[in-house]
LUMDO-714847 format. One line per 10 residues: number of its first residue (from 1); for each residue x, y, z of C-alpha. Coordinates in nm, 2 decimals. Each point is the difference from the previous one (the first is absolute). Layout:
NUM = X/Y/Z  ...
This chain:
1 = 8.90/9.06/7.74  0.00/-0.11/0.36  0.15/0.18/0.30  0.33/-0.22/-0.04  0.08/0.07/-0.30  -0.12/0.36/-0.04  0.28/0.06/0.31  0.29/-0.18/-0.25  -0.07/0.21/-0.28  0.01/0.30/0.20
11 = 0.35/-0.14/0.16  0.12/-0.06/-0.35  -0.13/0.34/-0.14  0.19/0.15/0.32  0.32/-0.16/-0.09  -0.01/0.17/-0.36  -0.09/0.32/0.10  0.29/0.27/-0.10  0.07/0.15/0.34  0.01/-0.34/0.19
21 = 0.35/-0.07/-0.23  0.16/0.30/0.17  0.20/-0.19/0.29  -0.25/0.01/0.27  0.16/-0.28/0.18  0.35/0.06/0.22  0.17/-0.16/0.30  0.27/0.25/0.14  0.26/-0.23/0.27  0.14/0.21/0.26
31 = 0.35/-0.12/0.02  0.17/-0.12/0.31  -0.35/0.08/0.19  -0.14/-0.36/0.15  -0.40/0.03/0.07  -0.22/-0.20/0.21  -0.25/0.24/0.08  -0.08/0.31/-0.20  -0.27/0.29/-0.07  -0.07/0.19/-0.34
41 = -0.15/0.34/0.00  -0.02/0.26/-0.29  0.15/0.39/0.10  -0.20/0.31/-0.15  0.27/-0.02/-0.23  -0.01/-0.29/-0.14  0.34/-0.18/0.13  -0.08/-0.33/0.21  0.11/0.04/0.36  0.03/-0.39/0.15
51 = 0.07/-0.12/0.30  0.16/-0.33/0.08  0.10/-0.22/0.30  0.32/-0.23/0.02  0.21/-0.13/0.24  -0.15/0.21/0.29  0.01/0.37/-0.25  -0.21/0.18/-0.14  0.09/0.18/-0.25  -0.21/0.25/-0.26
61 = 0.08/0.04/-0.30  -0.13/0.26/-0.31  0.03/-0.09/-0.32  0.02/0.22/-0.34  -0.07/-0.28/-0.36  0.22/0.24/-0.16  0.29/-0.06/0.22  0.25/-0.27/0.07  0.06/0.07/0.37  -0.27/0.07/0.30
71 = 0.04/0.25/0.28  -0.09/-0.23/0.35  -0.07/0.08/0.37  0.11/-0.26/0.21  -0.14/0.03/0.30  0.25/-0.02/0.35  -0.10/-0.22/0.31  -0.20/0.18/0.33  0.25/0.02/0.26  -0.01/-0.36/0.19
81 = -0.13/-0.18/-0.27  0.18/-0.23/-0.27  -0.27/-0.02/-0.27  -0.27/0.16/-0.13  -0.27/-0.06/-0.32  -0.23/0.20/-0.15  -0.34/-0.14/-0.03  -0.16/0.26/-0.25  0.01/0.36/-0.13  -0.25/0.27/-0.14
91 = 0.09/0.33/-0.17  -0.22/0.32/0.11  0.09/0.30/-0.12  0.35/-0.07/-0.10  0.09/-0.12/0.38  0.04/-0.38/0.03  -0.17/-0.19/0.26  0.16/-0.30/0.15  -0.11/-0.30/0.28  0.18/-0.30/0.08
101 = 0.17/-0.15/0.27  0.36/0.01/0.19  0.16/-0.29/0.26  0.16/0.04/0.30  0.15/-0.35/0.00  -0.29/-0.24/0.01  -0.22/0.31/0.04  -0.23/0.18/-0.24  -0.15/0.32/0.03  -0.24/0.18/-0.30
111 = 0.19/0.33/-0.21  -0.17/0.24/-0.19  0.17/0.37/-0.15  0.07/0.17/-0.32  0.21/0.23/-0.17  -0.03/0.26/-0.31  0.02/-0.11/-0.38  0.17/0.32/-0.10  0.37/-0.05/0.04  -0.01/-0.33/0.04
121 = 0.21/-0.23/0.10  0.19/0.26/0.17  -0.28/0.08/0.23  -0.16/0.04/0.39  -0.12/-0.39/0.13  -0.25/0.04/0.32  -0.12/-0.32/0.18  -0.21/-0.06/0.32  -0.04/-0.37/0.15  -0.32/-0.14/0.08
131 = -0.08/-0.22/0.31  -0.04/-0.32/-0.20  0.14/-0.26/-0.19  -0.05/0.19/-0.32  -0.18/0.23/-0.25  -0.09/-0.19/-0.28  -0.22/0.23/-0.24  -0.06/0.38/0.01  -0.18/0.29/-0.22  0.01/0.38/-0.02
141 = -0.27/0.26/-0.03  -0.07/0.36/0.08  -0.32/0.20/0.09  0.08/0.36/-0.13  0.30/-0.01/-0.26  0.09/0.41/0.13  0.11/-0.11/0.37  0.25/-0.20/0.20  -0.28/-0.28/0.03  0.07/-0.35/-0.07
151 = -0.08/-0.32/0.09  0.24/-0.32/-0.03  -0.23/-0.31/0.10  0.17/-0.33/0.06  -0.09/-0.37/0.07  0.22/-0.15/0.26  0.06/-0.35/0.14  0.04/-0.03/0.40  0.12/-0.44/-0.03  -0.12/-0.33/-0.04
161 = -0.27/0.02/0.29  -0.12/0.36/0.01  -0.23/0.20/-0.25  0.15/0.22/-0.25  -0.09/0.36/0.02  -0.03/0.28/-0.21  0.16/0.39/0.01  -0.10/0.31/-0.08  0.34/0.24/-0.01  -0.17/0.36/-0.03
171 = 0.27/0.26/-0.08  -0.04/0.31/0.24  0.37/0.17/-0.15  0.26/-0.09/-0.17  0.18/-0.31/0.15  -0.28/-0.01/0.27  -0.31/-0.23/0.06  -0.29/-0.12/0.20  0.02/-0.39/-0.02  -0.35/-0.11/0.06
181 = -0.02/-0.40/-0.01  -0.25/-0.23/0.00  -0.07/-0.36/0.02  -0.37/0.03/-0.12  -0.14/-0.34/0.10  0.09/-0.03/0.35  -0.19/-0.32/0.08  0.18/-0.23/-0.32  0.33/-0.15/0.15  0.14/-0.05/-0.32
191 = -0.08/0.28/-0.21  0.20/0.11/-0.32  0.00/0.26/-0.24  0.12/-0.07/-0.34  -0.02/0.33/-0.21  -0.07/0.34/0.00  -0.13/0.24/-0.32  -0.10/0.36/-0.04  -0.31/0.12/-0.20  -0.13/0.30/-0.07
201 = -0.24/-0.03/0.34  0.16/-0.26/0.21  0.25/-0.19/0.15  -0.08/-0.40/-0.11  0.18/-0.25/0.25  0.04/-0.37/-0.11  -0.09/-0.23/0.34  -0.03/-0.34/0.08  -0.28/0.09/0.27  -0.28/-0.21/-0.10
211 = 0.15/-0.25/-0.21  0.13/0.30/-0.22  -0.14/0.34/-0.09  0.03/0.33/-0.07  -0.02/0.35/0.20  -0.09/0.31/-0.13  0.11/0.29/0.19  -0.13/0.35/-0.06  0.25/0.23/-0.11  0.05/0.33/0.24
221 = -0.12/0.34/-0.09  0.15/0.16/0.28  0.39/0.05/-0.01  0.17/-0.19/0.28  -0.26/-0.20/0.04  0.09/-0.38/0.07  -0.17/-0.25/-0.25  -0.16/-0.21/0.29  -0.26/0.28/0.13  -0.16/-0.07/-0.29
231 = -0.29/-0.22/-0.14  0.14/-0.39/-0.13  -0.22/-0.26/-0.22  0.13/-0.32/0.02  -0.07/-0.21/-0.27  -0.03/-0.42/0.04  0.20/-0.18/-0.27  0.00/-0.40/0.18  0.32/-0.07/-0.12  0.19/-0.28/0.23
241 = 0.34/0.17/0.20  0.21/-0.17/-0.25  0.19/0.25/-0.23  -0.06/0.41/0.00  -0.24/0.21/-0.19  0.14/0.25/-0.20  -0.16/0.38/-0.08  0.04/0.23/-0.32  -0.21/0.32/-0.09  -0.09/0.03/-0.34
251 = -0.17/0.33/-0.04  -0.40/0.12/0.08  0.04/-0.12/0.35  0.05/-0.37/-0.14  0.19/-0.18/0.19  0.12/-0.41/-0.04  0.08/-0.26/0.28  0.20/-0.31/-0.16  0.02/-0.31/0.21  0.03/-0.36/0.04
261 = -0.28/-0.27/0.14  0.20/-0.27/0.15  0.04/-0.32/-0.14  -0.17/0.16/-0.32  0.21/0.05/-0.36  -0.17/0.32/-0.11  0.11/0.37/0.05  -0.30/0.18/0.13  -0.05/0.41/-0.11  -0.24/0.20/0.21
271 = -0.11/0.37/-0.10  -0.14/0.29/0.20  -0.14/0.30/-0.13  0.04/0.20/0.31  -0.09/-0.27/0.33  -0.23/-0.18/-0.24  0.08/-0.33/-0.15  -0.11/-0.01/-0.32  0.22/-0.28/-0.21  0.20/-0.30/0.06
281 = 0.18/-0.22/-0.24  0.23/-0.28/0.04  0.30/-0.13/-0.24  -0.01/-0.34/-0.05  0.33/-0.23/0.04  0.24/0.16/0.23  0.02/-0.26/0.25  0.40/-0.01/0.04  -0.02/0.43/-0.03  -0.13/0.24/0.24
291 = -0.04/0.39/0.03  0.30/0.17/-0.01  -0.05/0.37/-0.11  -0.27/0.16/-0.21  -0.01/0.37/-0.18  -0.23/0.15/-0.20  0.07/0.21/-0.37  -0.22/0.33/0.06  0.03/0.06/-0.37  -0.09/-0.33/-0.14
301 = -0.22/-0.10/0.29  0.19/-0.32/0.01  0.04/-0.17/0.34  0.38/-0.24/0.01  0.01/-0.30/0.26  0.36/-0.11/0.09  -0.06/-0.38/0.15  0.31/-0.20/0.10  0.04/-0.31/0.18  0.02/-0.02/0.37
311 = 0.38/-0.08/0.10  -0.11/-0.24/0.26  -0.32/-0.12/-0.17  0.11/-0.10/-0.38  0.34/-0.07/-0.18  -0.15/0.22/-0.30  0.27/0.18/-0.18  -0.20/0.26/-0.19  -0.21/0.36/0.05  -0.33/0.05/-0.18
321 = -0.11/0.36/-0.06  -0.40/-0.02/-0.10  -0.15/0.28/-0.19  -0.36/0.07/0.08  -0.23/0.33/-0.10  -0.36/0.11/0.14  -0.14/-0.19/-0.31  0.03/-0.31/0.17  -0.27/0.09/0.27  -0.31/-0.05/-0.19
331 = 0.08/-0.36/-0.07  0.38/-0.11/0.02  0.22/-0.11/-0.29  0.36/-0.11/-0.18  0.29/0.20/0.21  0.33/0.08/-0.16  0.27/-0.08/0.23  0.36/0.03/-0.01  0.26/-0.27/0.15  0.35/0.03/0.12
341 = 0.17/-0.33/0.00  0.27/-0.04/0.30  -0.07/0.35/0.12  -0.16/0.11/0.34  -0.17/0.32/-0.05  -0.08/0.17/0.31  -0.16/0.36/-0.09  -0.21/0.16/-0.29  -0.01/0.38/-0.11  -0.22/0.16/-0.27
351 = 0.24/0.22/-0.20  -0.20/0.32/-0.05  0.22/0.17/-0.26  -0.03/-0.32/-0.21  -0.35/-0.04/-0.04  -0.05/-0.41/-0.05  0.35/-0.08/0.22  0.03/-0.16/0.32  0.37/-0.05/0.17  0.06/-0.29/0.27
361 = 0.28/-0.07/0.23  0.14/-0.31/0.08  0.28/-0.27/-0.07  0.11/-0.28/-0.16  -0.05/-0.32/0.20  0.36/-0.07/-0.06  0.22/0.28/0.01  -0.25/0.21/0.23  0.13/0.32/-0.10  -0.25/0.28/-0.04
371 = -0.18/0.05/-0.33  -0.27/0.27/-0.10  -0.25/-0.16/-0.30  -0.14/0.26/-0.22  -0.32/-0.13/-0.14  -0.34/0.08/-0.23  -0.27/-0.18/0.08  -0.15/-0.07/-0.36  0.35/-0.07/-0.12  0.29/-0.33/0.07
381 = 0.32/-0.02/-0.17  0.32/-0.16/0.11  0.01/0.03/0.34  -0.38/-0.15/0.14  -0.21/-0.26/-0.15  -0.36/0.05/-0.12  -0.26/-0.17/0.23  -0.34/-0.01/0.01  -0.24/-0.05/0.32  -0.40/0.04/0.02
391 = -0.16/0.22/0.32  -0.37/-0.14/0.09  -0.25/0.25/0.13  -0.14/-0.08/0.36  -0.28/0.07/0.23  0.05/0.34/0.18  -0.11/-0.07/0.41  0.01/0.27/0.22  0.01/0.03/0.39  0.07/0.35/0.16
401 = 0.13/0.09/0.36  0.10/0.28/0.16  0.24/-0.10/0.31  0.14/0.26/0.21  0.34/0.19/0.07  0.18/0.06/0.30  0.38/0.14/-0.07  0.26/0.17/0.17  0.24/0.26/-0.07  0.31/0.18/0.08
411 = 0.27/0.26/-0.15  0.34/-0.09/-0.20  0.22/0.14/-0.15  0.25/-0.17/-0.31  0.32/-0.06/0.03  0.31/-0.01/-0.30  0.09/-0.27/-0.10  0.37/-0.05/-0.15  -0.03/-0.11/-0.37  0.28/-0.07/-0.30
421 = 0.04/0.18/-0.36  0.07/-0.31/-0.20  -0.05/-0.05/-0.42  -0.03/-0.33/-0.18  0.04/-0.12/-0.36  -0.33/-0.10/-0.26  -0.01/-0.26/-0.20  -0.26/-0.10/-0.26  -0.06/-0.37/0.00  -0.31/-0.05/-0.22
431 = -0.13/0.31/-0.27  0.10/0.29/-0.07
């Protein structure tokens, strides 16, 4: 039996398998809640906190399956401004992380805060602007889990002819920080920084510097210490300035970059094991889709790709979620994928207490109000349909530098931000 078919009868065998007839699959519609933006993360507890962006709002929401209403923070304007949206979210330690931007008018300036899980939504919002057009991504680590020490490190974007720079908040007391920023490679006019991830020994930076790579900054040891006194690897990828390059950590210090080659169909998937590339695959036929969001099932060691079309690129109507595992590596092979027809999906989340389950956010092309899509990745029912894709191993080429740092820094402390107590209805549309 050849590769091909061996991967149907495995897909068929899946399908018949007992626990895949439970209801796996389920799209929850928050009512009266219009999306066009939006974040998923899983709480410690298991409840899904998103966050979605409409009509200049932002607005969080966190929301119990068992439930028919949801508990939301909706987040006030910064005196001045008349709009504000939330570019993405983390959860450390049951405190929630925020970055986006607000307008003054015609002007933009970056926003990052956060405020407590516990007691939510009736809770403490803190903010501090950022000179800048925006914050656009942003993780959260700590060197000693006993102290005050904490680190919030953000990727910011300065305009259309200036580099993008990057931010190391360290936390020296409650509500206080140093703010020590950097723009990293000085002598690139138009440099940008795409993602930022956490592993267990760095701080990995997503850069178009050099036609696309990857930094690897050391992790501190010393609390308080800013991320940029220490060592960086960057890592050459070639890829063309078209598009972004996405990071996830897996687990072993493995780390994946997903990206785009312009002018070229395939999705291309390149792993790390610490600063060394070691594997790269592409997925063959995704021409009209590019990277959107990708997570990674720490109990199934399966890796999920969300690829949508690009609203000024393609007319596509549809979001493809690819499902690939470390098998793949050693020489490629059939993918099962799962598509949402006349959906635009915008964030992935690996549902811990469910063991196979992922949950997107996201909405309907045509009503465009916000939807969470519960889903298992060796299981489709009613709401998806059953794909299949094929991912092609690749040469691994590698090409090390290690540029240099200069940053600055300066003391700030957050300031409250006025927020609302609001509560909105659930409704299933698809499962159960």
């Amino acid at each position: 039996m050849n590769t091909i078919k061996r991967f149907f009868a495995l897909a068929t065998l899946v399908l018949l398998l007992p626990g895949c007839l439970e209801a796996q699959e389920k799209t929850t519609e928050v009512l009266n809640l219009s999306d066009v933006t939006s974040i998923v993360r899983e709480t410690r507890s298991g409840l899904w906190l998103v966050c979605n962006n409409s009509s200049g709002r932002s607005r969080f929401t966190l929301v119990d399956e068992s439930l028919t209403s949801a508990d939301q923070l909706w987040l006030d304007y910064v005196d001045g401004t008349d709009s504000m949206r939330i570019n993405d979210f983390e959860i450390f330690r049951d405190t929630v992380y925020f970055c986006g931007q607000i307008w003054y008018g015609d002007d933009s300036y970056g926003i990052w805060g956060y405020f407590p899980l516990n007691g939510f939504p009736s809770v403490d919002v803190y903010y501090n602007d950022v000179i800048g057009v925006s914050c656009h991504k942003l993780d959260v680590f700590s060197v000693d889990t006993t102290t005050i020490d904490l680190h919030v490190v953000l990727l910011g974007h300065m305009g259309d002819i200036d580099p993008d720079f990057v931010i190391d908040e360290v936390r020296l007391a409650p509500n206080f920080f140093t703010e020590n920023k950097s723009y990293i490679f000085d002598n690139v006019p138009l440099m940008f920084f795409y993602d930022v991830e956490v592993t267990d020994l760095h701080v990995a930076i997503s850069t178009s510097a050099d036609n696309g790579s990857v930094l690897f900054i050391n992790k501190p040891t010393t609390i308080g210490t800013t991320i940029f006194t220490c060592t960086i690897t960057q890592d050459i990828l070639n890829v063309p300035k078209i598009g972004i390059i996405l990071l996830e950590y897996c687990k072993n210090n493995y780390l994946v970059a997903v990206y785009k080659y312009k002018s070229i169909r395939d999705i291309h998937l390149f792993g790390f094991s610490t600063t060394t590339p070691l594997d790269h695959l592409s997925i063959d036929g995704t021409e009209d889709l590019w990277p959107r969001d990708v997570k990674f099932n720490r109990a199934k060691d399966d890796l999920d790709l969300l690829a949508t079309p690009l609203e000024w690129f393609s007319r596509g109507d549809s979001s493809m979620i690819y499902h690939l595992n470390y098998s793949l590596v050693a020489q490629g092979g059939p993918l099962f994928c799962h598509k949402y027809r006349d959906h635009k999906l915008n964030s992935l989340a690996w549902l811990s207490t469910r063991d196979k389950c992922f949950v997107a956010s996201g909405h309907d092309i045509n009503q465009h109000y916000l939807k969470l899509y519960r889903y298992q990745f060796d299981y489709w029912g009613e709401c998806t349909e059953e794909v299949f894709s094929f991912a092609r191993k690749q040469d691994v080429v590698e090409h090390q530098k290690k540029p240099q740092i200069d940053f600055y820094h300066y003391n700030i402390q957050m300031l409250e931000l006025e927020s609302r107590d609001m509560n909105n209805p659930l409704k299933v549309t698809c499962g159960k």
